[in-house]
N, C-alpha and C positions, 0 to 999 in steps of 0.2 A: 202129387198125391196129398190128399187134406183130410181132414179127419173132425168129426164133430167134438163137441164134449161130453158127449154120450158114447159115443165110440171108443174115447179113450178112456171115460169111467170102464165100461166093460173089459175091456182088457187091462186096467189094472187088477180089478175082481178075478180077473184068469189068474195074475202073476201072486195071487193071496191062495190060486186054490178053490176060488168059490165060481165053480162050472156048470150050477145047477138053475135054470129058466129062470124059476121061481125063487132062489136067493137070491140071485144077482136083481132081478127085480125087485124083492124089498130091499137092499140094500140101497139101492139108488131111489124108491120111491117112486117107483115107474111101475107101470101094468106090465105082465107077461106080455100081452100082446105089443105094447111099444117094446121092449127087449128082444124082442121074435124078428122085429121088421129094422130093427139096425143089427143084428147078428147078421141077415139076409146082405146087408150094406157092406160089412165085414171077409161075407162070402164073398161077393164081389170083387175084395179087394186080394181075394186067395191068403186071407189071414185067421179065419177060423170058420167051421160048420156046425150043423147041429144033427143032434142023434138022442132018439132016447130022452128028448128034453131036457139035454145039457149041449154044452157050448163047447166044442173040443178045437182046441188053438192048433195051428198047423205049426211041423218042428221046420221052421225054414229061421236064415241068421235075424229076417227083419223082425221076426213075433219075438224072438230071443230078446233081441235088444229092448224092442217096445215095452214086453213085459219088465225088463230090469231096471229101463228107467224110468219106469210110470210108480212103480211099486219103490224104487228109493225117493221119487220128488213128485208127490201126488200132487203136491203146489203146483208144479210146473203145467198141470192139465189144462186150465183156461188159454195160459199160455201159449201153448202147443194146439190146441183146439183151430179149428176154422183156417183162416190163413197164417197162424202164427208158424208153421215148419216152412211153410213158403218161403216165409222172411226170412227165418230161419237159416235156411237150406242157402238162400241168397248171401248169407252173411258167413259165408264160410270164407268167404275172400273180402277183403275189406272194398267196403263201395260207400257211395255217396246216398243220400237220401234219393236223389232222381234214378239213381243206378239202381237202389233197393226197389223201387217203384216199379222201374220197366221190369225189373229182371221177375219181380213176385207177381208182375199185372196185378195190382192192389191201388188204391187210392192211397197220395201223399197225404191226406189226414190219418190215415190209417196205419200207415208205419213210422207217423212222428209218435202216435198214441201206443204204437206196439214196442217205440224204443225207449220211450220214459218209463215202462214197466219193468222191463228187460236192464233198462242199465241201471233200475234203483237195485236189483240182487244182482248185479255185476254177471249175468249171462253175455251182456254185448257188451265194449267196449268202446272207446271213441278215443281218436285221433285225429284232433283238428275238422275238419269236414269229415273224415270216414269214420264208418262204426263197422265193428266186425265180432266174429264169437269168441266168448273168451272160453278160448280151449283147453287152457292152463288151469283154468276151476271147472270146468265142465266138459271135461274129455268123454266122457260116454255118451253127453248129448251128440258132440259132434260127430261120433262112428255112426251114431244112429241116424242121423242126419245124411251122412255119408251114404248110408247104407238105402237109405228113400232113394236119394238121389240116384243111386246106381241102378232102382230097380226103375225110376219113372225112365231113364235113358235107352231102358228095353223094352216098356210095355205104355201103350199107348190103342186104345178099342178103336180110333180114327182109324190105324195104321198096321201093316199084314205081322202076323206073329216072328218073331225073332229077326226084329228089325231094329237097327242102330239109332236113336234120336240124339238129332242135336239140335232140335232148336224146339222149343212149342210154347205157345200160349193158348187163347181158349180161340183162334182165327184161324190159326195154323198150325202144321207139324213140320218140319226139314228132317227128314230120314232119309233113312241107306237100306238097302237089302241086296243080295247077292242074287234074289230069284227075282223075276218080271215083277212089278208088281202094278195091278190095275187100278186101283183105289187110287194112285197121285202122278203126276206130272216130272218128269223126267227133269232136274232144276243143276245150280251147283256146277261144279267140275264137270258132271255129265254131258252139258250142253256146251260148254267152250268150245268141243271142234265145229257145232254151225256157227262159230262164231269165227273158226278160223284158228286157231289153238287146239292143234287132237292131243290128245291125252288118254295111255292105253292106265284102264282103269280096271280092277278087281271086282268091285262094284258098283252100284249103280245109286245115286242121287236123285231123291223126290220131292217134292211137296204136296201137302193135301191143303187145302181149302175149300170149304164149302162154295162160299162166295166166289172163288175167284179160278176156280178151274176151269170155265171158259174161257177166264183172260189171257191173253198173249205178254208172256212174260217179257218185263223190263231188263237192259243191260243193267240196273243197280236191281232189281230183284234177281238176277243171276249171282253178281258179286257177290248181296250181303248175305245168299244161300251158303255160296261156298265159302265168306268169312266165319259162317254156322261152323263147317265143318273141320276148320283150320283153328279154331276157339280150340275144340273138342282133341282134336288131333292136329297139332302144330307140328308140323314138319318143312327143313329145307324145302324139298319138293313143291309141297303145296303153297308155301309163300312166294317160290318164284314164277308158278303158276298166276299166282293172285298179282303179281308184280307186272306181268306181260300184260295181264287181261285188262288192270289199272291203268297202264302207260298205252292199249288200243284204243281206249273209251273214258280216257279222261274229261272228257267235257261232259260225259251224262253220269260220272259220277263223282264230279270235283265236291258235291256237297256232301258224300260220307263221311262221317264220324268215325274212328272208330279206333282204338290202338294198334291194330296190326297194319293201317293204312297208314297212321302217323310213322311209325316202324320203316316201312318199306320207300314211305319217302324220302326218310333220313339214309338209308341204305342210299337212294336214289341219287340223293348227292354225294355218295361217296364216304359216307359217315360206314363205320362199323358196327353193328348191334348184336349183340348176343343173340346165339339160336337161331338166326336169319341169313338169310344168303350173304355173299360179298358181291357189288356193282359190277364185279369180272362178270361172274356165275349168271347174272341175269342178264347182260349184254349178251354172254355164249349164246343165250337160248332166244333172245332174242331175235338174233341175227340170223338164226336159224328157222324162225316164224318171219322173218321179214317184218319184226317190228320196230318201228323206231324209236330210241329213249334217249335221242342225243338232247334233248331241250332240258333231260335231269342231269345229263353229266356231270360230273364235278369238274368244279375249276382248278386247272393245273398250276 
């Protein structure tokens, strides 16, 4: 979710109290009718409607927050404007500029130019290569932030209402839903048992794509589906899932990246890592798929 800088002029004008078309329009120096047609944009986003020729903000927690911090750091509005909550929203865990990039889908000129703003009033921080939010001066930004984020994870126009996202950029969506759903392709954990790995599941794993719904999904587009899901929802289970499916088809996906791959290799030797299986645990289950991982064993 993104936001112009008209969008968020206006809903600071909510959080002053000024509800009326035509104030909020000389306020900002805009026509009624440009005020009319981003209120509509607003609608959209189920954050305010119109009545009567005023602008009535919806009581949900996101308008809350929005108004509280637009109205304490109006500064902040350019900021926040266009893809700055993207970055934002990315930077809630500390990552690298290539990490800020993929994760916001944004041009690396664009979030070298969004962190020299952001780190001259100490919004982000920097540690060596990572930059991240400084939540210690700006705690309300980051609930607000939070609070995007929890709602883009549920709502998505690609993808069927009350449905689970873990993954999207402007190409794709990786979602879950518990009912059928027609719109995307069956992806993820769902697919493992034609691959030979059943796994009895509560729901159901998708992807949409425009582009590529005819295609015949890849064994590394099945993985990095359900590495989607394992981000989101880390659990034993699913890593020793992810560990079986890694050690069936390692040759079509020895060039994944990815920290939960690094993780389960080190597992794979015999190492222990926090929150991840132990090399028993996914031998058990191996053995039991008929899969072989003696080439990871650990040396005795």
């Amino acid at each position: 979710m993104h936001f112009s800088k008209t969008e968020l002029q206006i809903i600071a004008e909510l959080a002053k109290g000024n509800t009326s078309i035509s104030a909020v329009a000389e306020a900002l120096k805009k026509s009624e009718k440009h005020i009319y047609r981003i209120v509509q944009k607003l609608e959209e986003k189920d954050l305010a409607s119109i009545s009567a020729g005023k602008i009535i903000p919806k009581k949900s927690t996101l308008m809350v927050r929005l108004t509280r911090v637009l109205d304490s750091y109006p500064n902040l509005i350019p900021l926040l404007a266009d893809f700055g909550i993207l970055i934002l929203i990315s930077l809630l865990e500390a990552k690298t500029v290539d990490e800020i990039t993929e994760e916001a889908d944004v041009k690396k000129s664009t979030v070298y130019a969004f962190l020299k703003k952001t780190l001259k009033i100490s919004l982000i921080k920097k540690d060596g290569d990572l930059y991240a939010l400084n939540e210690k001066l700006w705690g309300d930004v980051a609930d607000l932030l939070r609070e995007i984020r929890d709602v883009e994870r549920l709502l998505d126009p690609r993808v069927p209402y009350n449905s689970i996202i873990y993954y999207r950029d402007r190409g794709e969506v990786i979602y879950s839903n518990k009912y059928d759903s027609d719109s995307g392709e069956k992806t993820g954990f769902s697919v493992f048992e034609k691959e030979g790995i059943k796994i009895l599941l509560p729901t159901t794993y998708y992807y949409y794509s425009e582009k590529e719904l005819e295609k015949e999904l890849t064994k590394e587009d099945i993985f990095r589906h359900a590495l989607y899901v394992a981000e989101k929802e880390p659990s034993v289970r699913h890593f020793i899932f992810l560990a079986l499916f890694y050690c069936k088809f390692e040759g079509e996906l020895k060039d994944i990246k990815h920290d939960i791959v690094e993780n389960l290799k080190l597992v794979l030797q015999g190492e222990r890592v926090k929150g991840y299986p132990s090399f028993e645990e996914i031998k058990e289950k191996a053995d039991m798929y008929g899969i072989e991982i003696s080439c990871h064993r650990p040396a005795k």
